[in-house]
C-alpha positions in Angstrom: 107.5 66.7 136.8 109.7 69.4 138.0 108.3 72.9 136.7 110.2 74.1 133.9 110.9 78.2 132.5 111.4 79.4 129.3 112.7 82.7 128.0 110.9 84.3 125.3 112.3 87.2 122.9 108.9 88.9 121.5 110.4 91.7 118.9 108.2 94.3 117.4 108.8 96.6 115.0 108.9 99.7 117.6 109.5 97.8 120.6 110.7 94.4 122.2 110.5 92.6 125.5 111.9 89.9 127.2 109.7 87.2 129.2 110.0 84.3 131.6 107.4 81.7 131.3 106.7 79.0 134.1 104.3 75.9 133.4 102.8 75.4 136.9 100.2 72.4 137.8 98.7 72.9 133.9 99.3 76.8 134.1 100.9 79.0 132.5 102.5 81.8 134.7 104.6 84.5 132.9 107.1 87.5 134.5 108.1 90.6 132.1 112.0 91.0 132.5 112.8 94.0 130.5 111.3 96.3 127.7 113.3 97.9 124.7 112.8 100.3 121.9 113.4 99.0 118.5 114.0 101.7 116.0 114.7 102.3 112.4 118.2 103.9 111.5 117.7 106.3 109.1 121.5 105.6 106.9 121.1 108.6 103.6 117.8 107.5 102.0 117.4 104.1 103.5 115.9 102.3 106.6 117.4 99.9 108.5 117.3 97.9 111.9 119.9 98.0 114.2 120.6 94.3 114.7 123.3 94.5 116.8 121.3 97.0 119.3 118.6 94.0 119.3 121.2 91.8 120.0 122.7 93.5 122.9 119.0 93.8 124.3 118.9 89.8 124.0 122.2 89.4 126.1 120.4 92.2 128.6 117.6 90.0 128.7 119.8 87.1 129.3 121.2 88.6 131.9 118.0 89.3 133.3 117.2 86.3 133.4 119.9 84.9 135.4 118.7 87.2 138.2 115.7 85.0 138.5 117.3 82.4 139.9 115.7 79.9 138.0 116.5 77.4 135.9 116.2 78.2 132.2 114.9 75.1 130.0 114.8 76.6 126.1 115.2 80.4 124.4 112.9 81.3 121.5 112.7 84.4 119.6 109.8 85.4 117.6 109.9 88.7 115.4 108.0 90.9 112.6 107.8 89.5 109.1 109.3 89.6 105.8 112.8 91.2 106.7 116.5 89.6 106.6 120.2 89.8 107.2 123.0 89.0 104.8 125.5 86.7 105.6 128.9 86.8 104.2 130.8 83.5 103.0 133.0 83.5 106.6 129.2 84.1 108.2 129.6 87.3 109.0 126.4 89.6 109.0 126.7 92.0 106.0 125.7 96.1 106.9 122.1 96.8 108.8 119.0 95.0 107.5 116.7 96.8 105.3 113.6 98.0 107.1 110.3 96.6 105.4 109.6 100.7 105.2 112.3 101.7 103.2 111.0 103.2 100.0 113.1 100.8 97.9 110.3 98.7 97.0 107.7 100.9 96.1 107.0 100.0 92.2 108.7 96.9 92.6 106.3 93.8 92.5 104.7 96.2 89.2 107.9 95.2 87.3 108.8 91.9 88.7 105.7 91.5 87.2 106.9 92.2 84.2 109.0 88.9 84.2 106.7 86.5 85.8 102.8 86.9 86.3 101.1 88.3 89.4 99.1 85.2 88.9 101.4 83.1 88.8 103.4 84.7 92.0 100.3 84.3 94.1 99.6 80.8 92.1 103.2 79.6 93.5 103.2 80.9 97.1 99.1 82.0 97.6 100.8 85.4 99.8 98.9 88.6 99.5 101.2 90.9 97.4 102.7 93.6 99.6 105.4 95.8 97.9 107.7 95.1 100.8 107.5 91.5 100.8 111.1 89.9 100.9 110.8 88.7 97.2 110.7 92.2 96.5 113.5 94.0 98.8 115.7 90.8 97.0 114.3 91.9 93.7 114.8 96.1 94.6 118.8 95.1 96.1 119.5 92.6 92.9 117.9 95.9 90.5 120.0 98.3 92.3 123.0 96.2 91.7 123.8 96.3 95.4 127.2 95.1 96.7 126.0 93.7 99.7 123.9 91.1 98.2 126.5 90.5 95.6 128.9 89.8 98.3 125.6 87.4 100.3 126.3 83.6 100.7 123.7 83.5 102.6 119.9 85.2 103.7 118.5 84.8 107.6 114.8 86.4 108.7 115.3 88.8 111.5 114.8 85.7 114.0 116.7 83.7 112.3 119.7 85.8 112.1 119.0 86.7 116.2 119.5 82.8 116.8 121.9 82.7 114.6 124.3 85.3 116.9 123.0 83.5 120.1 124.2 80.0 118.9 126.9 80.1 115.9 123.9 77.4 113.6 122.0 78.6 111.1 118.1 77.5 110.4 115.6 78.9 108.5 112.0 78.7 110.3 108.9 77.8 108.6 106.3 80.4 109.8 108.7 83.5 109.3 109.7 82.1 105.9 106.3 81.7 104.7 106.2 86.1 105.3 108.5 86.2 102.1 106.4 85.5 99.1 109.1 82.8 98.3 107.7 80.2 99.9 105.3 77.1 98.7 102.9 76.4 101.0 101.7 73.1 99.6 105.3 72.0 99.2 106.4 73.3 102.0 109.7 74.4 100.0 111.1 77.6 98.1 110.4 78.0 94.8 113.4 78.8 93.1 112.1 79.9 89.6 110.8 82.8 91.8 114.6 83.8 93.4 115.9 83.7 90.0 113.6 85.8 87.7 114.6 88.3 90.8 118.5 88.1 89.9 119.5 86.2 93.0 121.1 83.0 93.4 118.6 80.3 94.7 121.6 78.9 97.4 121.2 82.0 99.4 118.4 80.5 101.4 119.0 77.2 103.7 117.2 74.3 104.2 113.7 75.0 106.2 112.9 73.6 109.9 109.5 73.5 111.9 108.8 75.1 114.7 110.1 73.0 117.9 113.2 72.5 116.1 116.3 72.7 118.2 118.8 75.5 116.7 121.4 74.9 118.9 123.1 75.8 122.2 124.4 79.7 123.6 127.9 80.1 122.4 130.5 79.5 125.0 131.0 83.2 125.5 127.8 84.1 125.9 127.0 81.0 128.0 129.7 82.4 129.7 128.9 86.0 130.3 125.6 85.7 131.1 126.4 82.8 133.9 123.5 81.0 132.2 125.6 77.9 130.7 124.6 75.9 127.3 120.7 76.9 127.1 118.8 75.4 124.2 117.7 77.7 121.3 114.6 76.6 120.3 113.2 77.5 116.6 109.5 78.8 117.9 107.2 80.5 115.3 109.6 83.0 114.3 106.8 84.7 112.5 104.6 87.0 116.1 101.5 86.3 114.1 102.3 82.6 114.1 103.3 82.6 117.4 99.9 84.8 118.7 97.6 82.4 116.7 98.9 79.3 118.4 98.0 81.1 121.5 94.2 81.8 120.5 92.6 79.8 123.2 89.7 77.6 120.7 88.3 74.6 121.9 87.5 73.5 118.6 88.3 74.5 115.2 85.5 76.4 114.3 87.0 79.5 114.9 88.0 83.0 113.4 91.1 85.2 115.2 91.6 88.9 115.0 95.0 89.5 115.8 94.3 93.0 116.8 97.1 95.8 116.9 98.6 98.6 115.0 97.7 96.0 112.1 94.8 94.1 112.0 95.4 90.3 111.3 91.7 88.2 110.6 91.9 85.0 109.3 91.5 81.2 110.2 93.4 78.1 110.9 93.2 75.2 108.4 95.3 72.3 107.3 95.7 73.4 103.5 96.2 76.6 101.7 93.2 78.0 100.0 94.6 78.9 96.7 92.0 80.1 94.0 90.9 82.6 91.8 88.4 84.2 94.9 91.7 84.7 97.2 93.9 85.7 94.4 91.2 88.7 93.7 90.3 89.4 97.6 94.4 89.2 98.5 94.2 86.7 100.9 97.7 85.3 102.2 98.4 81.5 103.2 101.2 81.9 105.7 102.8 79.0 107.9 101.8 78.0 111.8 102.6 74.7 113.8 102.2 72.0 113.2 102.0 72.1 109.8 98.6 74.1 109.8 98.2 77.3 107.5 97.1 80.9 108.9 94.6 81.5 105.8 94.3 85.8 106.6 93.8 88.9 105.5 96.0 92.6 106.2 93.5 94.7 107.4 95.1 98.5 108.4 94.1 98.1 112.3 94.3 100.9 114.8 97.4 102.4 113.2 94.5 104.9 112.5 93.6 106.2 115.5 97.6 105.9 116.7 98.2 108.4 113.7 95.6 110.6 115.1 97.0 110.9 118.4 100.5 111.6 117.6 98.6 114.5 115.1 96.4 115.8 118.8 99.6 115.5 120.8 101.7 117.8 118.7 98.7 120.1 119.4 99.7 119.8 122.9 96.2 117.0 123.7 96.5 113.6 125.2 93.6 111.3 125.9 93.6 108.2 128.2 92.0 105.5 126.5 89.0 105.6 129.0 88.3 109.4 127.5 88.5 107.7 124.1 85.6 105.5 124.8 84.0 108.5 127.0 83.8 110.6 124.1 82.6 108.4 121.7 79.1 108.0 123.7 78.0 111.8 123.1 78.3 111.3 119.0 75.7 110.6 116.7 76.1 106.7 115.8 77.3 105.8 111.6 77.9 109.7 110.8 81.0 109.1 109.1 82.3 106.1 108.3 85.3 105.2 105.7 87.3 102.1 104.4 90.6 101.5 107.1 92.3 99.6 104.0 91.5 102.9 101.3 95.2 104.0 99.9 95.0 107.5 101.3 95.2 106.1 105.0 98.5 104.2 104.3 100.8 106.8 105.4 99.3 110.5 105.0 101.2 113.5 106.4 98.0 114.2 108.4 95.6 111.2 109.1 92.6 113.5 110.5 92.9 116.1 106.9 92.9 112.4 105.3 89.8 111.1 107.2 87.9 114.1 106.7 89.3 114.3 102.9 87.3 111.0 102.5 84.4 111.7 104.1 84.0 114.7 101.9 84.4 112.9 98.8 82.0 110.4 99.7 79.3 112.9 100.6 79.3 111.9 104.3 79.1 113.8 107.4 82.9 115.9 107.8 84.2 114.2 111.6 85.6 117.8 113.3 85.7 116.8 116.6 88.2 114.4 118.0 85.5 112.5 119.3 84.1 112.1 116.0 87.3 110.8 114.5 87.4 108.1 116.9 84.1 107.2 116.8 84.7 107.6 112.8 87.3 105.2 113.2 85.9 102.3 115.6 83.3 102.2 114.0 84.4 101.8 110.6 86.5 99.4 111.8 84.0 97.0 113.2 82.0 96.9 109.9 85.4 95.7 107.6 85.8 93.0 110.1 82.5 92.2 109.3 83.4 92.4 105.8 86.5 90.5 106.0 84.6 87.9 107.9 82.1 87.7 105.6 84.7 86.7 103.2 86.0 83.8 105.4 82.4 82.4 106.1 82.5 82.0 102.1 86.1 80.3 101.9 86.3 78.2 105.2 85.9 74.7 104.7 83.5 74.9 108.4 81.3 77.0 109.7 82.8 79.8 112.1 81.1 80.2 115.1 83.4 82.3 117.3 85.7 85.2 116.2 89.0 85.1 118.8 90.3 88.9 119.2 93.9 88.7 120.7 97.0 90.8 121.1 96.5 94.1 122.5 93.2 95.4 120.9 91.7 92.1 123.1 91.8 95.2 125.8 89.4 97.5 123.7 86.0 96.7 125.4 84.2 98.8 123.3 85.8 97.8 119.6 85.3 94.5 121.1 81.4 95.0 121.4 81.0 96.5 118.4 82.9 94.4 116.8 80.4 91.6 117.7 77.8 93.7 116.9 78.5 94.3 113.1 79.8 90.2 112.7 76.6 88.7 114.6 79.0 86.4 116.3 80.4 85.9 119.7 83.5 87.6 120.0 85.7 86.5 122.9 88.6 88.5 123.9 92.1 87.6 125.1 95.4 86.8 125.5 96.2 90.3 125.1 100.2 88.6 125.6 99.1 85.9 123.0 102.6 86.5 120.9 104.9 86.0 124.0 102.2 82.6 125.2 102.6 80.7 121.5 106.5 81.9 121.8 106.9 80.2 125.2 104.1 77.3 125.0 105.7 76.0 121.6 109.2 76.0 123.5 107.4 74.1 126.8 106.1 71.6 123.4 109.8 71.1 122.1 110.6 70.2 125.7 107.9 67.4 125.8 106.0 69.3 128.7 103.1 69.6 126.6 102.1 66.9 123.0 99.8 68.6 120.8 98.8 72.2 119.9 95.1 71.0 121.9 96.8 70.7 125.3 98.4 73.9 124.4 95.4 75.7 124.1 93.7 74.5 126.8 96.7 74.9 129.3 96.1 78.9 128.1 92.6 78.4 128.5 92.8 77.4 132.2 95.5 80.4 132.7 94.3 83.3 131.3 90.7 85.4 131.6 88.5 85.7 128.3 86.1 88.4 128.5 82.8 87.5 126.2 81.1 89.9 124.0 77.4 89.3 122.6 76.0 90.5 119.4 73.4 93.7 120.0 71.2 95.8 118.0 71.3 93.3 115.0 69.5 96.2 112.5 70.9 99.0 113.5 74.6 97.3 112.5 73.5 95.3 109.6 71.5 99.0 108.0 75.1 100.6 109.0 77.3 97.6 106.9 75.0 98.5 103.6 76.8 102.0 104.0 79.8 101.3 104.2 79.6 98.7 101.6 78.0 102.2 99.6 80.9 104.1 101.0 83.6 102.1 100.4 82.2 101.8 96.6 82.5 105.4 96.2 85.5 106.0 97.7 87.2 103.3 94.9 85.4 105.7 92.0 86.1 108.6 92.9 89.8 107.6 94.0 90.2 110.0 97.1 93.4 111.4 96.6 96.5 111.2 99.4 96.6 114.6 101.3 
């Protein structure tokens, strides 16, 4: 079979990037084309996204592309969760999309509440409440009395809406839907009882494909500007958690991933939802992957810490390379300070060391001043939630986990890696650290028949791509160390550190 290439959008919330994958003799072989920032417009007191900046990065990318010289199969665009455009009744995209940050939804789910049950919210769509869920930004436009969704005929998700300029059609993808907290994920459907105790009209979201659905064609013009021709738009996971966790290289199913970035992601693949009065008090979310599987996962606040913390030591005027990082750790005192990464007071401080130390304090630990304390504060404290978290799986999973998969770019944190297989006892094996852009490009390569089954998927990625293994050591020192912070993270909820 002739080798086919496929061009994957991979759009993050601060950045995006543009790649060309080649299937080669059962490997995957991938080329970066370009590398964009994505950022928020602040419009008076609102955040938005500039969609038309993303999409002028697409048609860059596009052009890109066509200096490859090769011959394009599919496009697929994955993206964050939860956010949309509006569509006007001629199709045309209303204003900027609201930014999942805006402060519009704080205190929102608290009152929706008020006209239908938490309970029954989670009961209906099994999604970890999150004030900025997209039930809630409707719920926060339709209370505002907002002109732009009185004027909506329609609602895309951020990928959606991308697709939707690239080929004129209009889809609605499973995996990004299921972000919304409108979505069933036994029947697979919306559940319209939910749209309308928001104040919004039901009809404003479309019929729902799978991933490997074809959206459509490029529009002549930009078929024709790009000198690319009529390239297939291919639905992928819209959602870039979906699209990593098709990418986590398992054998077999026994498996936990750690989607590891500015947001920690731990959860594990099953057939059904896991729907019950445990995961409706531990906040567990069921959201949508291929083939019809569910991502069963928890939100765990990931190294958005120690990225807070830097941008704090740079506008002292410091900088650290990440091997420093790890360097510096080595000469602390090991489970000194350790606090919850999920506590309130982290979620957006105005200074996350004063915060760190705050908590420490009121939890009668060990004040980090150092910077190498802090990180070694953090990493460490880390580690011992994903033990937690995982601890919480092992409890829920209908099989026994025997691996934890660490992908995305935390799967390059050696150290975070070993100790996070120290605290869970498991093997922890690390890689794709590309794993959004792989599941973007390997579910396109399925749509085009060049792979059958999300198995040969994974073990296509297997054979292209290096895992580095990480073995569980010093068993008591890690398990005396997860008692703490199960003390810590105890007193931290009673005594209700404050934000500073």
């Amino acid at each position: 079979m002739k080798n086919k290439s496929f061009l994957a959008f991979d759009l993050g919330a601060t950045s995006g990037r543009t790649i060309l994958g080649t299937i080669e003799q059962g490997r995957l072989q991938m080329k970066e084309l370009t590398r964009f920032s994505n950022q928020i417009l602040q419009i008076g007191n609102h955040i938005h996204w500039n969609i038309y900046s993303l999409f002028e990065h697409l048609k860059a990318g596009l052009a890109a592309a066509k200096r490859e010289g090769v011959e394009i199969a599919s496009i697929g665009i994955d993206t964050w969760g939860v956010d949309f455009a509006l569509l006007a009744e001629d199709g045309s995209i209303l204003g900027a999309p609201y930014a999942y940050r805006d402060p519009h939804t704080v205190g929102m789910p608290e009152k929706y509440f008020q006209l239908i049950s938490r309970e029954k919210v989670y009961e209906l769509t099994g999604i970890q409440v999150m004030n900025f869920n997209s039930l809630y930004q409707l719920f926060a436009l339709s209370q505002a009395n907002n002109s732009l969704l009185k004027s909506a005929k329609e609602m895309l998700f951020i990928p959606d809406a991308l697709a939707y300029m690239l080929t004129g059609n209009k889809v609605v993808e499973y995996t990004i839907a299921s972000t919304s907290q409108i979505l069933n994920p036994r029947t697979k459907k919306f559940e319209v009882e939910l749209l309308e105790k928001a104040g919004v009209s039901p009809s404003i979201l479309g019929e729902i494909v799978m991933p490997g659905h074809l959206i459509g064609q490029l529009k002549d013009d930009l078929a024709t500007e790009s000198e690319l021709g009529k390239i297939n738009v291919v639905a992928v996971a819209g959602h870039d958690t979906g699209a990593a966790v098709a990418a986590v290289p398992a054998m077999s199913e026994n498996f936990a991933y750690l989607s590891s970035g500015t947001w920690s992601l731990m959860g594990i693949e099953v057939k059904d939802p896991i729907i019950n009065e445990n995961t409706f008090a531990l906040n567990f979310t069921n959201e949508g992957g291929i083939e019809g599987t569910t991502r069963f996962l928890k939100n765990i606040t990931g190294m958005w810490l120690l990225e807070q913390c830097l941008k704090d030591w740079k506008n002292e005027g410091i900088t650290y390379a990440y091997e420093k990082l790890v360097q510096m750790t080595t000469a602390v005192p090991a489970f000194q300070s350790i606090i919850d990464p999920d506590h309130e007071s982290f979620a957006n401080p105005a200074c996350m060391p004063t915060a760190i130390a705050e908590y420490c304090w009121q939890t009668n630990q060990i004040v980090p001043s150092t910077h190498a304390e802090f990180v070694r504060c953090i990493f460490e404290s880390l580690s011992l939630k994903y033990n937690y978290v995982l601890e919480k799986l092992k409890d829920l999973a209908p099989f026994p986990i025997e691996k934890l998969h660490v992908i995305g770019g935390g799967s390059k944190n050696p150290l975070l890696n070993q100790w996070t297989a120290n605290a869970t006892g498991i093997t922890v094996l690390a890689g794709p650290s590309e794993a959004t852009a792989i599941g973007n490009i390997m579910i396109q390569a399925k749509s085009a028949g060049c792979v059958k089954s999300l198995q040969e998927m994974r073990q296509i990625i297997c054979n292209s791509v290096q895992l580095d293994e990480f073995t569980p050591e010093n068993p008591i020192a890690w398990h005396e160390a997860y008692q703490k912070f199960l003390t810590i993270t105890r007193l931290g909820q009673e005594n209700h550190v404050e934000h500073v």
